[in-house]
ROSE-4610 file (N, C-alpha, C; in Angstrom, 1 decimal, always signed):
// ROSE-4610
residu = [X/X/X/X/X/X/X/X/X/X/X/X/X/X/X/X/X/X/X/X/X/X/X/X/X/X/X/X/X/X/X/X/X/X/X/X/X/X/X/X/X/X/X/X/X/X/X/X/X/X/X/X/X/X/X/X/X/X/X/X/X/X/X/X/X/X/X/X/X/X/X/X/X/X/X/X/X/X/X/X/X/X/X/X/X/X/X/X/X/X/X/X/X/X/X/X/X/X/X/X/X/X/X/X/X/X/X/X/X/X/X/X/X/X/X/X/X/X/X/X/X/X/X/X/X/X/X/X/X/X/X/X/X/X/X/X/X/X/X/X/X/X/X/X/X/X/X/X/X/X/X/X/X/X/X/X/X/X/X/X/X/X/X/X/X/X/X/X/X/X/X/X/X/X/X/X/X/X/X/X/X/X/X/X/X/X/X/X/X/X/X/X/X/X/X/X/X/X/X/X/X/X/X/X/X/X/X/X/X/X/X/X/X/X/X/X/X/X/X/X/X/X/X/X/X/X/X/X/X/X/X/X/X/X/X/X/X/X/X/X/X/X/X/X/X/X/X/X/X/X/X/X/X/X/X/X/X/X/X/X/X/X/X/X/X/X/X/X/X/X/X/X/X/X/X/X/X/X/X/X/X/X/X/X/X/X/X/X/X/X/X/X/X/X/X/X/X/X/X/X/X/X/X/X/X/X/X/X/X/X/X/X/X/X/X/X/X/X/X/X/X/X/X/X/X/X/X/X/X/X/X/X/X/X/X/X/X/X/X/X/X/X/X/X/X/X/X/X/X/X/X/X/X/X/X/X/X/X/X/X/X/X/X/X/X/X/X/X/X/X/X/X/X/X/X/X/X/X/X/X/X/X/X/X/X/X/X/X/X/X/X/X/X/X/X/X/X/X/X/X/X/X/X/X/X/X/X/X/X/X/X/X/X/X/X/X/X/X/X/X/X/X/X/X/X/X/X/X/X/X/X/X/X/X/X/X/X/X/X/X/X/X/X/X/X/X/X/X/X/X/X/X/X/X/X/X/X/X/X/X/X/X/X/X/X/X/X/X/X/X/X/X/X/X/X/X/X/X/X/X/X/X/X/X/X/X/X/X/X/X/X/X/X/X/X/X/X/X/X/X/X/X/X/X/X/X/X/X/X/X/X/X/X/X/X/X/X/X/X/X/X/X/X/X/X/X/X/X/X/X/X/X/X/X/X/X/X/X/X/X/X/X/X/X/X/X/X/X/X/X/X/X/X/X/X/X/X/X/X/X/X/X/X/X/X/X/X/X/X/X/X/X/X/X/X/X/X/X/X/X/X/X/X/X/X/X/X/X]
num = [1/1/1/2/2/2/3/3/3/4/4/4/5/5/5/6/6/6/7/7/7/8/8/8/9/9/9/10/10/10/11/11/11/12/12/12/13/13/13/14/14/14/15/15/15/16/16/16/17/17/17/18/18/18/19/19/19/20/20/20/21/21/21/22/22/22/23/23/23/24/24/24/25/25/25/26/26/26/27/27/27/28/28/28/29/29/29/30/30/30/31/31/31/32/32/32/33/33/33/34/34/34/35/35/35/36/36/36/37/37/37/38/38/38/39/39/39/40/40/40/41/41/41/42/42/42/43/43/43/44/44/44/45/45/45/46/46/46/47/47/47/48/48/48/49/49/49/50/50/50/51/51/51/52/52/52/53/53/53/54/54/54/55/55/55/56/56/56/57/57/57/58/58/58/59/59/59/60/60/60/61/61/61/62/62/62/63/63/63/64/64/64/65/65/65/66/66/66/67/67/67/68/68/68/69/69/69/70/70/70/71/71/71/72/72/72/73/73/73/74/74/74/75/75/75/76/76/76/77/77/77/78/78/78/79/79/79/80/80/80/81/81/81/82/82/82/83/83/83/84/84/84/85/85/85/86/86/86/87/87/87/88/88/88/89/89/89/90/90/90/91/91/91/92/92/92/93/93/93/94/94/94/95/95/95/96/96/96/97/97/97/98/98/98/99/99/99/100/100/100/101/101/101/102/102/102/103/103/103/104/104/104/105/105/105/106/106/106/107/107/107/108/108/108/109/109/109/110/110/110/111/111/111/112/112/112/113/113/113/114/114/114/115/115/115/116/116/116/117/117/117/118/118/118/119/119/119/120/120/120/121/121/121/122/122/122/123/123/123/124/124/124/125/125/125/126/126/126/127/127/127/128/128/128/129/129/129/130/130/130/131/131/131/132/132/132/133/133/133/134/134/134/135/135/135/136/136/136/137/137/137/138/138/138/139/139/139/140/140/140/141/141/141/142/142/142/143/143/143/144/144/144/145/145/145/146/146/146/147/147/147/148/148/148/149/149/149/150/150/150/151/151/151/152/152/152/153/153/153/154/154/154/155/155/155/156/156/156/157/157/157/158/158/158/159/159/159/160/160/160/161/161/161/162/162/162/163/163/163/164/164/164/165/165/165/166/166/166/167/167/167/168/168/168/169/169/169/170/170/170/171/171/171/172/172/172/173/173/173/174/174/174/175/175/175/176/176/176/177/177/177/178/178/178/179/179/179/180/180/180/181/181/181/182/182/182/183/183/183/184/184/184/185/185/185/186/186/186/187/187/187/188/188/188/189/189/189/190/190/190/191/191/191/192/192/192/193/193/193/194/194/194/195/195/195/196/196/196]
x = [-126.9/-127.6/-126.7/-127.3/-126.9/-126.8/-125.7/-125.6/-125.9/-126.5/-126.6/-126.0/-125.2/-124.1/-124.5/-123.7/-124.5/-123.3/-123.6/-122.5/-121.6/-121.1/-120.3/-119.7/-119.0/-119.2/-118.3/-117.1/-116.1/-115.8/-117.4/-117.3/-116.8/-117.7/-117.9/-116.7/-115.5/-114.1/-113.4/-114.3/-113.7/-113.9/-114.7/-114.8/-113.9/-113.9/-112.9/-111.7/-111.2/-109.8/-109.3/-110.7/-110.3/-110.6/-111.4/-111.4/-110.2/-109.6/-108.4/-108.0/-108.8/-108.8/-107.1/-106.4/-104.8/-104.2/-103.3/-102.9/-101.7/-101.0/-100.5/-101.3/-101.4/-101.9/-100.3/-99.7/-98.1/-98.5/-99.2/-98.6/-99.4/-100.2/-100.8/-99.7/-98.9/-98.6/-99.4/-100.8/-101.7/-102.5/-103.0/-103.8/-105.7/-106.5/-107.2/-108.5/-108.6/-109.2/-108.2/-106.9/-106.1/-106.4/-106.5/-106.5/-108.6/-108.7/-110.7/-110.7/-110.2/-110.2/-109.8/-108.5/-107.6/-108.3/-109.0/-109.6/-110.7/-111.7/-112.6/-112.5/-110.8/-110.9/-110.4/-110.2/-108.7/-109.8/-110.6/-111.7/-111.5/-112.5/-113.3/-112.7/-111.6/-110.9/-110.1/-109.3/-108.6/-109.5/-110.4/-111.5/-112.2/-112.4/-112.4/-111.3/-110.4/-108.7/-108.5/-109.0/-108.6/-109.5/-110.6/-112.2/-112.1/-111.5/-111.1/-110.2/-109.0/-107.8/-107.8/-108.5/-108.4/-109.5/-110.8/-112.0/-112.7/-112.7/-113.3/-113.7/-115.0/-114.9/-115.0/-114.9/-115.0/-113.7/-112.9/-111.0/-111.1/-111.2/-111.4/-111.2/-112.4/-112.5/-111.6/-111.2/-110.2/-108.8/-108.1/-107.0/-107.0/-108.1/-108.5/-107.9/-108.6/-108.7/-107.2/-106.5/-105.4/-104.2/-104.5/-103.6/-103.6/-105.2/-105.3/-104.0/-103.8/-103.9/-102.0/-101.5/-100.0/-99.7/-100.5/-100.4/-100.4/-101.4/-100.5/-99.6/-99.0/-98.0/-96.9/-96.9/-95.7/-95.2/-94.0/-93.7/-93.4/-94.7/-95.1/-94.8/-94.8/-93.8/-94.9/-93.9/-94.6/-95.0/-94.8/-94.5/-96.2/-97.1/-98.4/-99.4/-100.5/-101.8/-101.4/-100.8/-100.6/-99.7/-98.2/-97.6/-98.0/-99.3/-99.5/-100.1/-101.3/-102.1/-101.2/-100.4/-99.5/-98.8/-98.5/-98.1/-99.1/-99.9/-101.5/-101.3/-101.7/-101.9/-100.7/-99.4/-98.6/-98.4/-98.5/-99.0/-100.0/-100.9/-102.3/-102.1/-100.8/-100.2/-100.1/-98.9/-98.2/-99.2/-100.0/-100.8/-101.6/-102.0/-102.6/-101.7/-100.3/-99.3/-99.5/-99.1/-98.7/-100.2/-101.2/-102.3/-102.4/-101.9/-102.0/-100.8/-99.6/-98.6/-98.8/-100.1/-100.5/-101.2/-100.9/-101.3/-102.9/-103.7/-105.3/-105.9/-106.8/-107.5/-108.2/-108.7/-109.5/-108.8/-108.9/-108.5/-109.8/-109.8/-110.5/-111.4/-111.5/-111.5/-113.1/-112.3/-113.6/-114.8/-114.8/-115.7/-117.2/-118.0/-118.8/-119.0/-119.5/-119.0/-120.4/-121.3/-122.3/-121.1/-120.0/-119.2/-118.9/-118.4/-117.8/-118.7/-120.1/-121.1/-121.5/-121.9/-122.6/-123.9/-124.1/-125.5/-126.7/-127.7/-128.9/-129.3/-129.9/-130.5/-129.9/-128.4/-127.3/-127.6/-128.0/-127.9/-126.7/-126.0/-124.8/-124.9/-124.2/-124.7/-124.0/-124.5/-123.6/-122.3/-121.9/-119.8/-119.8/-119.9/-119.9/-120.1/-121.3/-121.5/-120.7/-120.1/-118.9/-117.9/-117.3/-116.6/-115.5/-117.0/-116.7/-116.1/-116.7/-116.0/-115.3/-114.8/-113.7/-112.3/-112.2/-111.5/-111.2/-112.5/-112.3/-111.6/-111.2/-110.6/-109.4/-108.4/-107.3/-106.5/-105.3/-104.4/-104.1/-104.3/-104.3/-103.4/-102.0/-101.1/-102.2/-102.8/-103.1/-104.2/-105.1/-106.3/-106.1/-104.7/-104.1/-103.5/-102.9/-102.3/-103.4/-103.8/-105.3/-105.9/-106.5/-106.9/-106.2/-104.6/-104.2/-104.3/-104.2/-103.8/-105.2/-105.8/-107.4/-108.4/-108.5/-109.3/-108.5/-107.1/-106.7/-106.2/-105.9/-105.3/-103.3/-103.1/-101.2/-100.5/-99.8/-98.6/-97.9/-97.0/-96.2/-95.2/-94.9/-93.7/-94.3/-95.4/-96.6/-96.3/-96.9/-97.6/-96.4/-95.0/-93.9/-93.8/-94.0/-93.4/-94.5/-95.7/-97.1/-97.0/-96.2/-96.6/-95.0/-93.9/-92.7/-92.0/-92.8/-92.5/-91.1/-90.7/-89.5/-90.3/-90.0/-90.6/-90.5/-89.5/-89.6/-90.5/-90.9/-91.4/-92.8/-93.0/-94.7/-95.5/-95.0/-95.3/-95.6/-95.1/-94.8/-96.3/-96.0/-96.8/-98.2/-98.8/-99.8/-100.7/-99.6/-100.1/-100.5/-100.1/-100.4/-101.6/-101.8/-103.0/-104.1/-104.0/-104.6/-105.2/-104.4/-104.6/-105.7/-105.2/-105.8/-107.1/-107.7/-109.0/-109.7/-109.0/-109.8/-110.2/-109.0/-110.0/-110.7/-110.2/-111.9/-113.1/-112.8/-114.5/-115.0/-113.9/-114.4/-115.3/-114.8/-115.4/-116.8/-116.8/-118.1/-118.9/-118.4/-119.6/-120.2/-119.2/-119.6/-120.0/-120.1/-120.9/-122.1/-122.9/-124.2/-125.1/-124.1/-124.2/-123.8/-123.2/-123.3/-124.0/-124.7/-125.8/-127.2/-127.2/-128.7/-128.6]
y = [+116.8/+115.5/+114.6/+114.2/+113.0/+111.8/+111.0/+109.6/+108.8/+107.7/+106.6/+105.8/+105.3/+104.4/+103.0/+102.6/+101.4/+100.6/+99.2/+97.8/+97.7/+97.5/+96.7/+95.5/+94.7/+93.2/+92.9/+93.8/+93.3/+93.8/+94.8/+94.8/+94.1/+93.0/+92.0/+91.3/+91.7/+91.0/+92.1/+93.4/+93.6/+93.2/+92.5/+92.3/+90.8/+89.8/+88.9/+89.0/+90.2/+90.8/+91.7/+92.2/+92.5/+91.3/+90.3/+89.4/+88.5/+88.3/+88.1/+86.7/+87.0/+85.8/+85.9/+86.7/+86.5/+85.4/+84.7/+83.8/+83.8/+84.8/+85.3/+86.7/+86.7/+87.8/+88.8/+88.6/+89.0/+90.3/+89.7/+90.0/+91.1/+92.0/+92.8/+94.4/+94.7/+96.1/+97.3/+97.6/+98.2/+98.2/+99.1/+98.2/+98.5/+97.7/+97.0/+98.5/+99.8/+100.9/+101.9/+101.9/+102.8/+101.6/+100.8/+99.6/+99.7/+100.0/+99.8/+101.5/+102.1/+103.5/+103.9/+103.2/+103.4/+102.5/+101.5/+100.4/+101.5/+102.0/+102.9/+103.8/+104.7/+105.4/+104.7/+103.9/+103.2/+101.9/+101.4/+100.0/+100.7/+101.2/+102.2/+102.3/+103.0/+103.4/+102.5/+101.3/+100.3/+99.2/+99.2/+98.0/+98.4/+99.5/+100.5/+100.5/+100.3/+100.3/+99.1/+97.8/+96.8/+96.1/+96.5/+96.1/+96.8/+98.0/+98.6/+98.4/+97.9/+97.4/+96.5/+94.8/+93.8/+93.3/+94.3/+93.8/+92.6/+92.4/+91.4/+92.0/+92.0/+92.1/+91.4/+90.0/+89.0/+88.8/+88.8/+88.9/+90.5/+91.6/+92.4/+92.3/+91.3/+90.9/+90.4/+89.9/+88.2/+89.4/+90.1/+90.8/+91.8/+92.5/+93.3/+92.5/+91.8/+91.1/+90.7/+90.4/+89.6/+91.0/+92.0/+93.3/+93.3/+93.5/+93.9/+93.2/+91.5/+90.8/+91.1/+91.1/+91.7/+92.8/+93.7/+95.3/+94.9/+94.2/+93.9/+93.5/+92.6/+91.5/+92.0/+93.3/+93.6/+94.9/+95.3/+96.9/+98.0/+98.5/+99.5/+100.8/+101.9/+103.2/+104.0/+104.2/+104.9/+106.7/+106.9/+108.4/+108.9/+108.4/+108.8/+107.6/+108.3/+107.9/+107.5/+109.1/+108.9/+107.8/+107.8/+106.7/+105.4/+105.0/+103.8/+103.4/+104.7/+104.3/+103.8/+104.2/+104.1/+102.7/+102.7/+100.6/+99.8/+100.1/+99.1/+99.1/+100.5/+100.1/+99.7/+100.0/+98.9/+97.3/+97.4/+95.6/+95.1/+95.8/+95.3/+95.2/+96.0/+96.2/+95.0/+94.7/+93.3/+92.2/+91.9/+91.1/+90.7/+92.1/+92.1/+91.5/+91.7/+91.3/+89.5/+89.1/+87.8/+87.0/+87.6/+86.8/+86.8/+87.8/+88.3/+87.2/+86.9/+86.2/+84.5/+84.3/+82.6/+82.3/+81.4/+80.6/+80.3/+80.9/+80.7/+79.4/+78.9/+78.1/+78.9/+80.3/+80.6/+81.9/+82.5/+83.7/+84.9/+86.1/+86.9/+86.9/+86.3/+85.9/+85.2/+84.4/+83.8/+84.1/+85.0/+85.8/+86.3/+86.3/+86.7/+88.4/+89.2/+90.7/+91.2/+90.5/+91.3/+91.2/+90.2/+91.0/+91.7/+92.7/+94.1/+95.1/+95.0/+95.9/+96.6/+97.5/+97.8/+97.3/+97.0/+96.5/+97.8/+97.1/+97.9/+98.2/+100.0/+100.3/+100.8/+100.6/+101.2/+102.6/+103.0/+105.0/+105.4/+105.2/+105.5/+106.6/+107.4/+108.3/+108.1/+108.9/+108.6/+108.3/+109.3/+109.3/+107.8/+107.7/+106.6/+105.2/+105.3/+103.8/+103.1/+104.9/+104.6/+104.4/+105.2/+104.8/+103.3/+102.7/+101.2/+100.5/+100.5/+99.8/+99.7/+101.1/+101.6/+100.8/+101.2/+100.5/+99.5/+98.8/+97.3/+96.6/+97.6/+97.0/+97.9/+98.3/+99.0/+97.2/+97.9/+97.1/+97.6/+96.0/+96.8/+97.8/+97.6/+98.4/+100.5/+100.3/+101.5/+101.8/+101.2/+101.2/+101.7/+100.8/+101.2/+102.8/+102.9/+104.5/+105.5/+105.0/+106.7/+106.2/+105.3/+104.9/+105.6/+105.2/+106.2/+107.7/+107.8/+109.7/+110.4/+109.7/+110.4/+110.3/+108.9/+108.6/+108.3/+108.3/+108.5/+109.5/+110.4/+111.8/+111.6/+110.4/+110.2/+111.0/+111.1/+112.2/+110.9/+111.5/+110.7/+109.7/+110.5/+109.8/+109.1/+108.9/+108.7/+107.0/+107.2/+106.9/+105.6/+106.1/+105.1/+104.1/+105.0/+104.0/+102.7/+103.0/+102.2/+101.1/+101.3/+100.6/+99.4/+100.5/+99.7/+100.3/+100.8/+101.4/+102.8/+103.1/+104.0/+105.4/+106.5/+107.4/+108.7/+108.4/+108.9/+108.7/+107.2/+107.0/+107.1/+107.4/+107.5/+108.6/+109.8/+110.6/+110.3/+109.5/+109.2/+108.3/+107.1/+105.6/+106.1/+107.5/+107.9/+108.8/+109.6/+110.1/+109.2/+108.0/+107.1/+106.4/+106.4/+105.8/+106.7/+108.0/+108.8/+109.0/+109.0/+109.2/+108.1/+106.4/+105.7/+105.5/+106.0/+106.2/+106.8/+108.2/+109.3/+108.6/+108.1/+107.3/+106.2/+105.8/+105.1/+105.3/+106.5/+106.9/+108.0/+108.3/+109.1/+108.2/+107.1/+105.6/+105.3/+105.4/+105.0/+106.1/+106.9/+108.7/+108.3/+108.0/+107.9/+106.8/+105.6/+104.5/+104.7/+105.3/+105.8/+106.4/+107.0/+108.3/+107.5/+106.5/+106.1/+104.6/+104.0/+103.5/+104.3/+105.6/+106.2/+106.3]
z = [+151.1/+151.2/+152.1/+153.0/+153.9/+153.3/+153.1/+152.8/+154.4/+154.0/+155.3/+154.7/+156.0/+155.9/+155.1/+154.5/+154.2/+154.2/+155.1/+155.6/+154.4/+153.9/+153.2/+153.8/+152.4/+153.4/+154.1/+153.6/+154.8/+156.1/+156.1/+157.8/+158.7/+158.2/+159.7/+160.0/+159.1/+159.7/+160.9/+161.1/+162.7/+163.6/+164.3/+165.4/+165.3/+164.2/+164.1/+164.3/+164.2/+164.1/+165.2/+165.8/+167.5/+168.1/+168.2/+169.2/+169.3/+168.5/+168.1/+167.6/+167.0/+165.6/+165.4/+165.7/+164.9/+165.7/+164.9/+165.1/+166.2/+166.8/+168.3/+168.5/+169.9/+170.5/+170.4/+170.4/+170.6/+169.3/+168.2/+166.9/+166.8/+167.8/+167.5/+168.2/+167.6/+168.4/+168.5/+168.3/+168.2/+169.2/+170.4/+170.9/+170.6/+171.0/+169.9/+170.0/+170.4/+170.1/+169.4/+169.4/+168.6/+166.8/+166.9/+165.4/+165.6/+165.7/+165.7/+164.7/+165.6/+165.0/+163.5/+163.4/+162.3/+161.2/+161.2/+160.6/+160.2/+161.1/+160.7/+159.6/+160.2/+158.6/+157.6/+157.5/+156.1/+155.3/+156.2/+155.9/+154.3/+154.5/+153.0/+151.7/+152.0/+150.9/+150.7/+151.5/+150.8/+150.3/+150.6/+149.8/+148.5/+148.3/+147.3/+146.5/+146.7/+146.2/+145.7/+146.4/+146.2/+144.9/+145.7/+144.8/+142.7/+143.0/+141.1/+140.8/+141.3/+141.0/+140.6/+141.8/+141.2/+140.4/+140.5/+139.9/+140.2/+141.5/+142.1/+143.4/+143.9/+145.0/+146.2/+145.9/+146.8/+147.3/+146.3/+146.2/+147.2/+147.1/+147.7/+149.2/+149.6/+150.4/+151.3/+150.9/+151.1/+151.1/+150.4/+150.4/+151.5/+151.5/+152.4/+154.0/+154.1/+155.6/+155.9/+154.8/+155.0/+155.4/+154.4/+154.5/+155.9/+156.9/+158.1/+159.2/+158.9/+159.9/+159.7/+158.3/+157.6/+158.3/+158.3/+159.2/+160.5/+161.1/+162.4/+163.1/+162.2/+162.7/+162.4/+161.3/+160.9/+161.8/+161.6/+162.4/+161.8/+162.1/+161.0/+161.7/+160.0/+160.9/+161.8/+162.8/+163.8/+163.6/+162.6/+161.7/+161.9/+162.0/+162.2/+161.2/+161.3/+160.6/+158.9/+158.4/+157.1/+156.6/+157.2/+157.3/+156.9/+158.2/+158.3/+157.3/+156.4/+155.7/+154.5/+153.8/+152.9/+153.3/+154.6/+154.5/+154.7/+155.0/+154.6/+153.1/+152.2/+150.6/+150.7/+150.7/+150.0/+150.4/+151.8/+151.9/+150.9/+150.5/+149.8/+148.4/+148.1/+146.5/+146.2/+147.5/+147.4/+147.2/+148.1/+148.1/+146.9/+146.0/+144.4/+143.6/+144.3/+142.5/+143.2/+144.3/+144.4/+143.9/+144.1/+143.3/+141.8/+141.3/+140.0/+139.1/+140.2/+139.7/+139.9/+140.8/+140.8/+139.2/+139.0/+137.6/+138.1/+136.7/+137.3/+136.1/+137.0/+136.4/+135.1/+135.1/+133.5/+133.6/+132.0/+131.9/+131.7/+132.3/+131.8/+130.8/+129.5/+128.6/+128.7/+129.6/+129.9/+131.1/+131.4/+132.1/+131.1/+131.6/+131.1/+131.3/+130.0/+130.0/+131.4/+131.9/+133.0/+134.6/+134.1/+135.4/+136.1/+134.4/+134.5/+135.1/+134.1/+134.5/+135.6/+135.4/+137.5/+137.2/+138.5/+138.7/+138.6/+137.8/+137.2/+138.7/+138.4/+139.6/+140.4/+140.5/+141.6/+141.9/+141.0/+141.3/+140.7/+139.8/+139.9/+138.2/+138.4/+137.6/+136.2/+135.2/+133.5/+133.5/+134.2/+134.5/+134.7/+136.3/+137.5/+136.1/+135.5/+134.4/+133.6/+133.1/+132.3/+132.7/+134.0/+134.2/+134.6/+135.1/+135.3/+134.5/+133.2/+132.3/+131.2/+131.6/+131.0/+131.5/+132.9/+134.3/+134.1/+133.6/+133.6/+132.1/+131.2/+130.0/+130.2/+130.7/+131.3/+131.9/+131.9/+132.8/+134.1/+135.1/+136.7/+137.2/+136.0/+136.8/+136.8/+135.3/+135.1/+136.2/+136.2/+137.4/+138.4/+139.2/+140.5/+140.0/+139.6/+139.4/+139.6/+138.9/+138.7/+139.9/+140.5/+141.7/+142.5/+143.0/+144.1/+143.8/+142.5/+142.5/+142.3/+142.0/+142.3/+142.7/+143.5/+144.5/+145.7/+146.0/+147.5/+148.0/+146.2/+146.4/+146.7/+146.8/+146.9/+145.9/+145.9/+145.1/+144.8/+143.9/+143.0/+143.9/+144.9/+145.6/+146.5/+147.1/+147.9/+146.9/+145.4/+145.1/+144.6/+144.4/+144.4/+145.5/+146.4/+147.9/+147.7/+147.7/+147.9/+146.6/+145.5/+144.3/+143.9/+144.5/+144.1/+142.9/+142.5/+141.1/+141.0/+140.5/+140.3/+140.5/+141.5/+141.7/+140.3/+139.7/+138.1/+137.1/+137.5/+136.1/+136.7/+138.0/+137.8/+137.1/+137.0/+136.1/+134.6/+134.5/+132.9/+132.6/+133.7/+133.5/+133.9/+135.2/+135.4/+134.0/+133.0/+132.3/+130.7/+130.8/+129.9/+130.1/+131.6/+132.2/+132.1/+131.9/+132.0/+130.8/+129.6/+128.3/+127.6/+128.1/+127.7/+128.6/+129.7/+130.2/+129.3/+129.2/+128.3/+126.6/+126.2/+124.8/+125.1/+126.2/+126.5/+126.4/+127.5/+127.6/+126.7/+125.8/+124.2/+123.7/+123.3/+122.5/+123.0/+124.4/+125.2/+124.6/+125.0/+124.8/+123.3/+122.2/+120.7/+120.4/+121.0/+120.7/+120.8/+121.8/+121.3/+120.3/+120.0/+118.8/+117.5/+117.4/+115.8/+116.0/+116.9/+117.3/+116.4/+117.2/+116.5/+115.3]
């Protein structure tokens, strides 16, 4: 089965970002089809990254765009593709903690629970429903972990460099994240069942 592409919304910040919305032309060391390209593969999966981590996707948004404009300005390793990808998410890491570390006007708390939810009708299958909001009652550091290591596929040491975190203890901090998904989504599966 063929998937058709479908927009997502932070497309439309390429062509702002090639025309050169950045604030020096200097600050692009990329030039603007080798960064169209690289944008093409990396868009996806870091907004994806950013979007279940921080659970916002408007924030998503906004972090996303800003990782891009950070990755250009900065001098990034020349080691290849994989490299780069890996200092994009960890720019984008950074960019989650310094929001996560601003003092907010409301707390979670005060959200209403149809936040978390997926939207009725998505298509999204039993797993995929549950999985949502399971994710969403986790702590981001755990989100992010299982995020890189099984939807970007990074290795532990991969997964150190991108996070900051001690390349030791990710094994440890990933299998606790792992543990506490699973009684999550035990609880979900058996909430139905002592419903009937």
């Amino acid at each position: 089965m063929v998937r058709k592409h479908r927009p997502m919304p932070w497309e439309s910040a390429i062509p702002n970002l090639l025309a050169g919305d950045l604030e020096q032309a200097a600050c692009q060391p990329m030039d603007n089809d080798a960064f169209a390209g690289f944008y093409e593969r990396s868009a996806r999966s870091l907004w994806a990254y950013l979007a279940r981590v921080g659970g916002d996707p408007a924030l998503a948004d906004d972090l996303m765009q800003e990782s891009y404009v950070r990755f250009l300005c900065a001098d990034h390793p020349e080691d290849g593709e994989v490299a780069a990808r890996r200092y994009l998410f960890r720019i984008a890491t950074n960019l989650l903690r310094d929001h996560w570390r601003r003092p907010r006007a409301s707390s979670i708390e005060e959200l209403p629970e149809e936040f978390f939810a997926a939207p009725s009708g998505s298509g999204q299958s039993d797993s995929q429903a549950m999985l949502g909001p399971a994710l969403a009652q986790m702590r981001p550091r755990d989100r992010q972990l299982l995020w890189l290591a099984y939807a970007e596929g990074y290795t532990h040491r991969e997964m150190a460099v991108i996070t900051g975190l001690a390349s030791a203890s990710i094994r440890l901090l990933l299998f606790r994240a792992r543990r506490k998904m699973t009684g999550l989504l035990r609880e979900q599966a058996a909430a139905p069942r002592r419903q009937a």
